[in-house]
N, C-alpha and C positions, 0 to 999 in steps of 0.2 A: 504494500500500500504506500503510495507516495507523499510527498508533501500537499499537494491539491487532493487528495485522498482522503486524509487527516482529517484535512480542512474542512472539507466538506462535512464528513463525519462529527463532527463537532457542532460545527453551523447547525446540524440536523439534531442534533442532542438540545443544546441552545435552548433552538427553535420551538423543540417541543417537552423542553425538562418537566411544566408544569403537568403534561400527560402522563411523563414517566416518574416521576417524583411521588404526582400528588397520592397516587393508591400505597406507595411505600408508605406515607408522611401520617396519612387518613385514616388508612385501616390495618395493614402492616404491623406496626411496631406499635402500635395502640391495642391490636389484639394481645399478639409476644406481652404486651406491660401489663395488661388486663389479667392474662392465664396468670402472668408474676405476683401480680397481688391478690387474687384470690388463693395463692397457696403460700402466700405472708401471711403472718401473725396480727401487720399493724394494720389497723384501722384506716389510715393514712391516706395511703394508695389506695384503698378501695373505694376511696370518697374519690378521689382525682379522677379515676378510671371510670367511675359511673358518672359523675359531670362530662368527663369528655363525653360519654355516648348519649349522655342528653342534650349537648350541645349540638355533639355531629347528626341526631337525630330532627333537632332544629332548622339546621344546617339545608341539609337534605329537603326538607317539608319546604322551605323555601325554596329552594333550588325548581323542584317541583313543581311549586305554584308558582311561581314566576320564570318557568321556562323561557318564553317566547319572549318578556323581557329581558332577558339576560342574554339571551343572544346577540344584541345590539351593543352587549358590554362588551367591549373585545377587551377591556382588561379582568375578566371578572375571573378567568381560571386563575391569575397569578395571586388579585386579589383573595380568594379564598386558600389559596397555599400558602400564602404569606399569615391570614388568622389562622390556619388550622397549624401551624407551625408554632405559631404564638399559644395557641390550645392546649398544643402538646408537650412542646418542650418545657418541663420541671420546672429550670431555674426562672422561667416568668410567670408560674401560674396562671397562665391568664383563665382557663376552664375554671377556675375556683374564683378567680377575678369576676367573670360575667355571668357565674353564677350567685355570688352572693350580691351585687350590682343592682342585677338583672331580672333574671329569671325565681330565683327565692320572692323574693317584694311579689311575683306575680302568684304564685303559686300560694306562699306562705303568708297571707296578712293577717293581723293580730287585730286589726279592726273591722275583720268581719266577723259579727259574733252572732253564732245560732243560738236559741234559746227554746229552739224546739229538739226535740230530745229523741231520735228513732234510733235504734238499736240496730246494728249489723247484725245481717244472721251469720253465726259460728262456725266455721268449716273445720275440720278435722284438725289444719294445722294452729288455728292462733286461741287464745282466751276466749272466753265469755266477754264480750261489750257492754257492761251494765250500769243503768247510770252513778254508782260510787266509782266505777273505773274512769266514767267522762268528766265524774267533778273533779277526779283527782288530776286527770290531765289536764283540767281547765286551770287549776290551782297552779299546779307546777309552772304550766306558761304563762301565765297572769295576777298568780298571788292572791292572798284569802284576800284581802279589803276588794280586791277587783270582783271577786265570787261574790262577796258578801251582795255589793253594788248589785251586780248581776239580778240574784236572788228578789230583793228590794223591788228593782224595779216591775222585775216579773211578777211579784205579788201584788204592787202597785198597780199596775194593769190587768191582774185579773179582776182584785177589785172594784176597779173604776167603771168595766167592762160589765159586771154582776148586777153593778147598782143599778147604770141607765135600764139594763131588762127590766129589773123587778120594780121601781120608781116611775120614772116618767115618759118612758118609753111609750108603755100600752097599758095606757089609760082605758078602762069598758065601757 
């Protein structure tokens, strides 16, 4: 193979690294680190590793729904190797970056508060779902004065709710 041979060969790597890269970058060594941290010990990595594949799971959903626009992006293959690069590689966290940012706040808000009460039904693998198990989890993430509030109000409302029926409601 010659000097113009090289060349060429190279040009054509270049050209199309983001082709050849991205499924190493993407899926690749994100599986290999994934199989690695489920048969670790720490906790650590197994948080990193399932962000990454709820990110690249993100990723993708978009990709998908805005196909046809993104065809118009001609930079948008480097664009997303350059994030999923950011994703993956450790020393930036960025998958734990745009998840706790991000994605958490959407998923996880502490200001939506249910106060109606239905019980999961039980499969073979988890506990029983009963409401001392949901006040205990509501305690833990929000603390008794918060509960306490809670409670208050919802009595406060059933209350207020009893009276208009039976008072001034329906009148005969």
């Amino acid at each position: 193979m010659g000097g113009a041979g090289l060349t060429s060969l190279l040009k054509l790597v270049l050209k199309n690294f983001d082709v050849l890269a991205g499924p190493f970058i993407s899926l690749a060594y994100p599986l290999y680190a994934s199989v690695r941290a489920i048969e670790s010990k720490s906790p650590v990595d197994d948080q990193q590793w399932l962000t990454y594949w709820v990110l690249y799971s993100l990723i993708t959903l978009f990709e998908l729904t805005f196909f046809k626009l993104l065809e118009w992006v001609p930079i948008w293959s480097y664009a997303k190797l350059i994030l999923t690069c950011w994703l993956v590689i450790p020393y930036f966290s960025g998958a734990a970056y745009v998840y706790e940012h991000f994605i958490r706040p959407v998923f996880v808000n502490p200001q939506n508060i249910n106060i109606w009460y239905v019980p999961k039904k039980m499969d073979l693998f988890s506990k029983p779902d009963d409401i001392l198990t949901a006040a205990e989890k509501y305690i833990a993430e929000h603390g008794t004065q918060e509960f306490e509030n809670l409670i208050h109000r919802a009595d406060k409302s059933r209350k207020n709710n009893s009276r208009s029926i039976f008072n001034d409601d329906y009148k005969y």
